[in-house]
VEXDREN-2710 file (C-alpha; in Angstrom, 1 decimal):
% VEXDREN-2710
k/r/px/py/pz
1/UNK/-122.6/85.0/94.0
2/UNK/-126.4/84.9/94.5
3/UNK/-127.8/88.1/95.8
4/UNK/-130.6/88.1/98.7
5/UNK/-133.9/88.4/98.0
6/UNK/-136.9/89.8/100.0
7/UNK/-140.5/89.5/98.7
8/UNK/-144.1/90.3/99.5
9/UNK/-147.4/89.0/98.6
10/UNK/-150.9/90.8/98.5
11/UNK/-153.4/87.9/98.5
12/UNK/-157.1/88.4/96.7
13/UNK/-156.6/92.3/96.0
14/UNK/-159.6/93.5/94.3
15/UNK/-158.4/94.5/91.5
16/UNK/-157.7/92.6/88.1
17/UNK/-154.4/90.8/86.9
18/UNK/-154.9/93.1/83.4
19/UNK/-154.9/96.7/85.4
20/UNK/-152.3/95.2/87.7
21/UNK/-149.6/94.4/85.0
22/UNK/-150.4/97.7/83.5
23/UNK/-149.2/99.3/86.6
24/UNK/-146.4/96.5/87.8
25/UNK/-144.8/97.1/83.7
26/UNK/-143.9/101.1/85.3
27/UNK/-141.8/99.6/88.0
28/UNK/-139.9/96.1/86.8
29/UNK/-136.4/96.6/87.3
30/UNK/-136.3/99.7/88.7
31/UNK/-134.7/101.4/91.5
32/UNK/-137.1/101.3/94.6
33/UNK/-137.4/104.6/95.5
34/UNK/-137.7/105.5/91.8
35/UNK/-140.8/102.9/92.0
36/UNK/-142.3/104.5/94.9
37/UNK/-142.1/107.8/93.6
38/UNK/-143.8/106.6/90.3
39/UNK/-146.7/104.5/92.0
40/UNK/-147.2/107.6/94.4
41/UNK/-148.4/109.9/91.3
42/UNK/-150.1/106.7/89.3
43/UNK/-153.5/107.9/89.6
44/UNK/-154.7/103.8/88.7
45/UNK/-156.6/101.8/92.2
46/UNK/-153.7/99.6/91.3
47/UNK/-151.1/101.6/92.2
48/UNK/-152.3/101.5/95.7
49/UNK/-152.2/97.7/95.9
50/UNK/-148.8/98.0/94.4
51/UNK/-147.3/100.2/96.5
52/UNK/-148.2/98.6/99.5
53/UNK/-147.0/95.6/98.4
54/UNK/-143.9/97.1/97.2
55/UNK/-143.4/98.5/101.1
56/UNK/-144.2/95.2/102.7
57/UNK/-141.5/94.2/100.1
58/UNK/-138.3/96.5/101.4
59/UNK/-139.4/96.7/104.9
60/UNK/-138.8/93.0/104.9
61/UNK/-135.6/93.5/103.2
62/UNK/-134.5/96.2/105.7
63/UNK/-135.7/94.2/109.1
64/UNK/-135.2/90.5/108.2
65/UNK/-132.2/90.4/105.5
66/UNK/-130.4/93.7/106.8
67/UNK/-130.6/95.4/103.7
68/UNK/-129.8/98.9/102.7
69/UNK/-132.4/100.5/101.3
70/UNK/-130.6/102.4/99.2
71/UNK/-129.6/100.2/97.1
72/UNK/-132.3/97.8/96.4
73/UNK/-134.0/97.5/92.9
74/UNK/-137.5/95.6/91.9
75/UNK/-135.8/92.6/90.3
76/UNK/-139.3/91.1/89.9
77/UNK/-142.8/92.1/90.5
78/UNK/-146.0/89.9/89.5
79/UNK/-150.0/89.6/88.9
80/UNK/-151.2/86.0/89.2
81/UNK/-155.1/85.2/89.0
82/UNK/-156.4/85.2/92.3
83/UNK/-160.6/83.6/93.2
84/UNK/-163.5/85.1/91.4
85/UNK/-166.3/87.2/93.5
86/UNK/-169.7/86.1/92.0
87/UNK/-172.1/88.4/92.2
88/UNK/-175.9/88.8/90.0
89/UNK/-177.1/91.4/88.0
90/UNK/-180.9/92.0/87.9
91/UNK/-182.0/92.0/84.2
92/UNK/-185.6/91.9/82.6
93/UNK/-188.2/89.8/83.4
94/UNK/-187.5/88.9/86.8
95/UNK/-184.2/87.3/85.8
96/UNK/-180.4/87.3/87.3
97/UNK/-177.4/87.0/84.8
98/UNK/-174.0/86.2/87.4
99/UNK/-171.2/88.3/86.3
100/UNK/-167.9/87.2/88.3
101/UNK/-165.7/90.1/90.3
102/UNK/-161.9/89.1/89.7
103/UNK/-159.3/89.1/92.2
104/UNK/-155.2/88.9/91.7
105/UNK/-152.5/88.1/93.8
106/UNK/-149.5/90.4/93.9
107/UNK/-145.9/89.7/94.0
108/UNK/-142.9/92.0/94.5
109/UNK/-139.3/90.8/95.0
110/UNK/-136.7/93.4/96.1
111/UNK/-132.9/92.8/95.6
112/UNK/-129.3/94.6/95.5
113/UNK/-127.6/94.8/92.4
END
């Protein structure tokens, strides 16, 4: 028997994949509330992303699958490379050296065990 599965995606967040998996490694295959309760006191920018995501995630559970909140876990929860920003950095002589600003996309996937 296949369980449902509700997911959400946050497209081009401003934030790296790197410092995104850091935070997403805290809540993989946890209980959902325990998640929220450890992205609430994660003091990363990530975390923010993440938990907004992770929202999106079980109210879409709740409203389109007609899930009980209770009892949904994070069975998988994802950083893929997103664009790049580029932006210039004056240096000497008159000159610009590009640097690029990296973006990610964000996946959570909320189940019942």
């Amino acid at each position: 028997m296949e369980s449902k599965k509700a997911k959400a995606v946050a497209w081009q967040t401003k934030i790296p994949t790197d410092k995104a998996r850091q935070v997403l490694k805290l809540i993989n295959g946890r209980k959902a509330s325990d998640a929220l309760v450890i992205l609430k006191f994660t003091p990363n920018k990530g975390a923010r992303y993440i938990e907004k995501t992770l929202k999106s995630a079980l109210a879409n559970a709740e409203h389109n699958l007609g899930l009980d909140m209770d009892k949904l876990f994070v069975v998988s929860a994802t950083a893929d490379q997103g664009s790049y920003m580029r932006r210039f950095r004056p240096v000497s002589h008159g000159r610009a050296h590009p640097f690029r600003r990296h973006t990610s996309h964000i996946t959570v996937a909320v189940a019942e065990k």
